[in-house]
N, C-alpha and C positions, 0 to 999 in steps of 0.2 A: 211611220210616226209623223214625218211632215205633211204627208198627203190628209193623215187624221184630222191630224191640227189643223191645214185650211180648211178643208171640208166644215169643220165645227165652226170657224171664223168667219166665212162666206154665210152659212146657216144664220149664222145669227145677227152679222150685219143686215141680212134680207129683212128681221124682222123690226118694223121700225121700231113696236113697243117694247121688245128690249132695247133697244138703242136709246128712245125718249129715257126709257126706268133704269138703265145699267148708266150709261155715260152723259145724260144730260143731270137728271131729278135724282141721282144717287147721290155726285159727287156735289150739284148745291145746294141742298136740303140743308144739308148741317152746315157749310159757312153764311148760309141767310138768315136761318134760324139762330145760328150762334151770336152775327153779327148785328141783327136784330134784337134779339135780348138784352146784349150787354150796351146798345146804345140808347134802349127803351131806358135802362135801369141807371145810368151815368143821367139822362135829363132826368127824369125824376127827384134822385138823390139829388142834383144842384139846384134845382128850383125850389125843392125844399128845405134846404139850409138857407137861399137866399133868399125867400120869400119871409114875408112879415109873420111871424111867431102867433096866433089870434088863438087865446088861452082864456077859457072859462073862470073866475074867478070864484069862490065861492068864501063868503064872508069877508068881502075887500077890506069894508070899515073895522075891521080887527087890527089890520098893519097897514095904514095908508101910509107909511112912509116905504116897507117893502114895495105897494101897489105902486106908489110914484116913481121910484127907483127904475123898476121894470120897464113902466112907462117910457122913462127915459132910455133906455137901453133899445128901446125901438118894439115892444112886446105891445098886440093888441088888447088889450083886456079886456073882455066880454062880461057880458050879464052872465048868471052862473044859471045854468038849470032847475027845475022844480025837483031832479032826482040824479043828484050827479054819477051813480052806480049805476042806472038802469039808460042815462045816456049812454055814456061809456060801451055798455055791454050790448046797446041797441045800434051802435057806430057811430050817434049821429054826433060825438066829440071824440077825438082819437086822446086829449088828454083833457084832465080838469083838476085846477087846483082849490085846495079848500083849504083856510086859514080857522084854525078851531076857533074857540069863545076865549078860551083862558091863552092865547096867545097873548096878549099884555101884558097877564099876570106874568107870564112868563118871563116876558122879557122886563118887565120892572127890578124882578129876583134877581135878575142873572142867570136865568136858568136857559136849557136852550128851548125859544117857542117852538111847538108843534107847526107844522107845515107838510098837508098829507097832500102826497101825486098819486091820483085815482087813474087809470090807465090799466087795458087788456092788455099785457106784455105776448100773448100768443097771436097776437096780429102783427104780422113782422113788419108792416106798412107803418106802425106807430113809432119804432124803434128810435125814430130820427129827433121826432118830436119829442118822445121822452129823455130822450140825451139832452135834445136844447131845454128844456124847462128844468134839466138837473144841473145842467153848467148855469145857468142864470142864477140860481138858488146858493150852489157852490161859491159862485163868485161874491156875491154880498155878505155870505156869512162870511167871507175869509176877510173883506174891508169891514164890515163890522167887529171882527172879533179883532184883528187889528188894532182896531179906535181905541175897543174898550181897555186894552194891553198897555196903550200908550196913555191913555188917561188917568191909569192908574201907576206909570212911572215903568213898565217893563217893556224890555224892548219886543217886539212880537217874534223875533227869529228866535227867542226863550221856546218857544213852540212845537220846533225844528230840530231838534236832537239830530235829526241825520237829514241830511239834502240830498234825496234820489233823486237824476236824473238819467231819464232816455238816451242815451247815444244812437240814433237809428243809424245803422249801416248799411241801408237799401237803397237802391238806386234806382232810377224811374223804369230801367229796363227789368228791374228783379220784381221791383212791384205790379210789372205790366206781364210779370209772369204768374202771377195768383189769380190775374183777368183769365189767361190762353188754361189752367188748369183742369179747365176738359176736355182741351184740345186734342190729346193722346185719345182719348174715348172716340170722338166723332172719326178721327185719322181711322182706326182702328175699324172700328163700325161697317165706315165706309169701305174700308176693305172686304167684311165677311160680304156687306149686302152686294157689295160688286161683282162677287164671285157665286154669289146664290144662285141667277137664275140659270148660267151655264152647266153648273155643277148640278141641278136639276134633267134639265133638257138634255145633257149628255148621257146620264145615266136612267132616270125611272121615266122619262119624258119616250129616251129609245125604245125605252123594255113595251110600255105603252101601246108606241106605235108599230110594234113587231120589227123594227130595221134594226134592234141589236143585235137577234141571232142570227142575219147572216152576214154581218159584219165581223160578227167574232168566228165566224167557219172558215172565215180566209185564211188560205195557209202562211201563219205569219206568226210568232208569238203575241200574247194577248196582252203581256206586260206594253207590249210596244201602242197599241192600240191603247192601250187604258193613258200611254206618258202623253199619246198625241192629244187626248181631250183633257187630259191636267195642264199641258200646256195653254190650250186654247183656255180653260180657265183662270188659269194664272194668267194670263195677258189679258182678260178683261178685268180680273181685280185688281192690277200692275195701273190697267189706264184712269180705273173710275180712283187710285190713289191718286195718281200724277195730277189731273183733273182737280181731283176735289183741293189740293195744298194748293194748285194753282189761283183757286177762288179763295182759298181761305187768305192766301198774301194780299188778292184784291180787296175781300172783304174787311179783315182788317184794316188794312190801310183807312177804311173811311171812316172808324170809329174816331170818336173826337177826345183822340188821346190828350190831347193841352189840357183840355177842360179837365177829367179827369188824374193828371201828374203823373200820369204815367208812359212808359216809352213800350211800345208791343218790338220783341225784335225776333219778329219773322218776316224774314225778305227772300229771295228765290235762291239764295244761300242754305242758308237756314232749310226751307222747304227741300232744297237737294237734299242735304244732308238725313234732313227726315225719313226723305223717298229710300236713299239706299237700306237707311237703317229698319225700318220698315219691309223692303223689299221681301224679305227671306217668309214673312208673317203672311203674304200673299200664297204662297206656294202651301202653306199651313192650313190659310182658310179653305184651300181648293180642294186640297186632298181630305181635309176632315170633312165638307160638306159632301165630297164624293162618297165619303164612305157613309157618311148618315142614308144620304139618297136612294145608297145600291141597294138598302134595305126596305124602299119603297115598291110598291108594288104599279102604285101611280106616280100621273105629277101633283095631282091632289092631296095625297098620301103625304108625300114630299114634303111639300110646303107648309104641311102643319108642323113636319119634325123643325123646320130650321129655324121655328119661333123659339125654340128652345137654344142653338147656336147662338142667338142676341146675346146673350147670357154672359156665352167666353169671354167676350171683350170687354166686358162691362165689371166683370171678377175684381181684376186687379188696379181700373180706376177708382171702383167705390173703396178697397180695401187701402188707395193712395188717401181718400178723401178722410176716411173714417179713423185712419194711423197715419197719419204726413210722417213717416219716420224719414231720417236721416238718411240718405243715397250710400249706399254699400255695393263694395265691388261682388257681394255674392249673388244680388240680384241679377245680374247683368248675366245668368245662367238659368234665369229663370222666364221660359220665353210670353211672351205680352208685357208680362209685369216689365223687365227689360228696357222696352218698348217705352214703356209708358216714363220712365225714370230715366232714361236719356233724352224724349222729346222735353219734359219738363227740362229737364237743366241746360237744355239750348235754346228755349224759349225765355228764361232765366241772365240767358247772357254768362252763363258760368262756365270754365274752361273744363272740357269732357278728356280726359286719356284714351288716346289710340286705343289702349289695350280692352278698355271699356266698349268700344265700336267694336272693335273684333271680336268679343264675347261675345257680345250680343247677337251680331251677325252670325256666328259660327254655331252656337247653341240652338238660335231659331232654325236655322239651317239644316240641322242634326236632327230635330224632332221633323221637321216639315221631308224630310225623303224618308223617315223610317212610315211617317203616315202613305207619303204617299205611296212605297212599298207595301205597305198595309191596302191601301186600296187597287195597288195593281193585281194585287195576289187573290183579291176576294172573286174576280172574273176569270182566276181558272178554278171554280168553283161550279158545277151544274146547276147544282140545284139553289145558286143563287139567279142563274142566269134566266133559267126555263120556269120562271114562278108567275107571268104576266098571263097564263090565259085561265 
């Protein structure tokens, strides 16, 4: 079983484009790209909150005292378009306001004037701007309507039957865990993809090149042969983990958390703690890609099945995204999902129970040797073995 295991480990160091694809471009793909996005989308978001507001107006001379108001408030106010709808839907204004005709009348009555925000809400790039042009609008009518309460002798808080307010109980580390929320994904990922190309080359890559069957004639059981190239498997989806949370601490770190209020808390703590929890979900990915593979007849073959593998890991992120439900200890029996529910709540900065870690651990664990007993069993099998020519 040892002599397997190196044998497979010596193989595959030799080849450098596994080495560049498994333990260089596996494990930093996803902390570059992750750390790349969310700092693309942190300047954006601030430049445009604190950039000057420059807002089409359409029918200014209806409320120039709203229009002056604005003004003041640091809002540029533009010439209005020949077709405020067809800008809009053309991009070339992400908003535009239009003050109708009978806005005066309006407001002479007491009634409330019309003031329409023209805006594509499926451009999620407007989203910012339409928030600031409806807090501006928000705000004047709330000192307008004020005025007119107290002019008329009633106090404006008559208004206010109940005074809600926000208590937020979040912390910059809880917030700066809504940021890392894919984090469990890419962790994940990067386990199956680190364990693909061995889990390949060991099984439909051999059968391939004719060196399986007289590897498996040696008088030795076959289980022992099949633990020695799961090991070598699991130890390259073990490094490209260790690796990638290694870059993901560095990558993190250089996001410009101040700017955004938030605190990221993963440090090589945290990353350890991941790795162990984690660890057992490697042995998972080795043995279930072993057993996709044995059913390949090529390595070509192979690698179309393991587009389908993406998949598993990706199950019980989307299903965190689509229901953010509330962390229960039954999960922690449920292996990935597990996974994904404990990195969130120490990314979170939230105090995790031992017994929570042990489940997790012990559950991945349980499925990952009954697979990998599933895949030692399928090579005493012939006419799995004898199917390459």
């Amino acid at each position: 079983m040892i002599t397997v295991f190196l044998k497979e480990l010596l193989d595959n160091f030799r080849d450098r484009r596994v080495i560049l694809n498994t333990l260089v471009l596996g494990p930093l793909l996803g902390p570059v790209l992750f750390g790349v996005m969310i700092s693309f989308i942190a300047k954006e978001e601030t430049e445009r909150m604190e950039s000057a507001l420059e807002l089409p107006v359409v029918g200014a001379e209806n409320a120039p005292n709203l229009v002056a108001w604005m003004e003041r408030q640091g809002v540029v106010v533009e010439p209005p378009p020949a077709d405020p709808e067809q800008s809009v839907r053309e991009e070339e204004h992400e908003v535009v306001v239009r003050i109708r005709e009978d806005y005066a009348e309006a407001w002479n009555a007491g009634r409330p004037a019309p003031v329409e925000i023209i805006a594509d809400r499926s451009l999620r790039y407007t989203g910012t701007t339409i928030a600031r042009v409806n807090n501006y609008l928000s705000i004047y009518n709330r000192q307008i309507g004020n005025l007119r309460l107290q002019l008329r002798g009633v106090h404006p808080d008559i208004t206010r039957p109940v005074d809600s307010q926000i208590i937020d109980l979040s912390t910059p580390t809880s917030r700066g865990g809504q940021v890392l929320a894919f984090l469990p994904y890419f962790i994940l990922i990067t386990v199956f993809m680190g364990s693909m190309h061995m889990a390949i080359d060991t099984t439909a890559g051999e059968r391939e090149r004719k060196s399986l069957e007289p590897l498996l004639i040696n008088p030795m059981p076959r289980w022992q042969i099949m633990a020695g190239k799961l090991g070598a498997t699991t130890f390259f989806a073990l490094a490209t983990l260790g690796l990638g949370l290694i870059a993901f601490v560095y990558a993190m770190g250089m996001l410009p958390t101040a700017d955004m209020g938030i605190k990221l808390n993963l440090d090589f703590a945290v990353a350890g703690k991941a790795f162990v929890v984690v660890a057992p979900a490697a042995l998972m990915a080795a043995a279930l890609l072993t057993i996709l593979a044995s059913f390949a007849k090529s390595f070509r073959e192979a690698q179309s099945y393991m587009g389908l593998i993406v998949i598993v890991p990706m199950v019980p992120s989307l299903w965190l995204l689509i229901n953010p439900a509330k962390a229960e200890y039954w999960m922690n029996w449920v292996p990935l999902l597990n996974q994904n529910i404990l990195i969130l709540e120490m990314v979170r900065g939230e105090p995790v129970q031992v017994s929570w870690y042990l489940t997790t651990i012990a559950s991945t664990t349980i499925l990952a040797l009954i697979l990998a007993a599933v895949a030692g069993g399928l090579y005493n099998r012939p006419k799995l073995i004898f199917t390459s020519g």
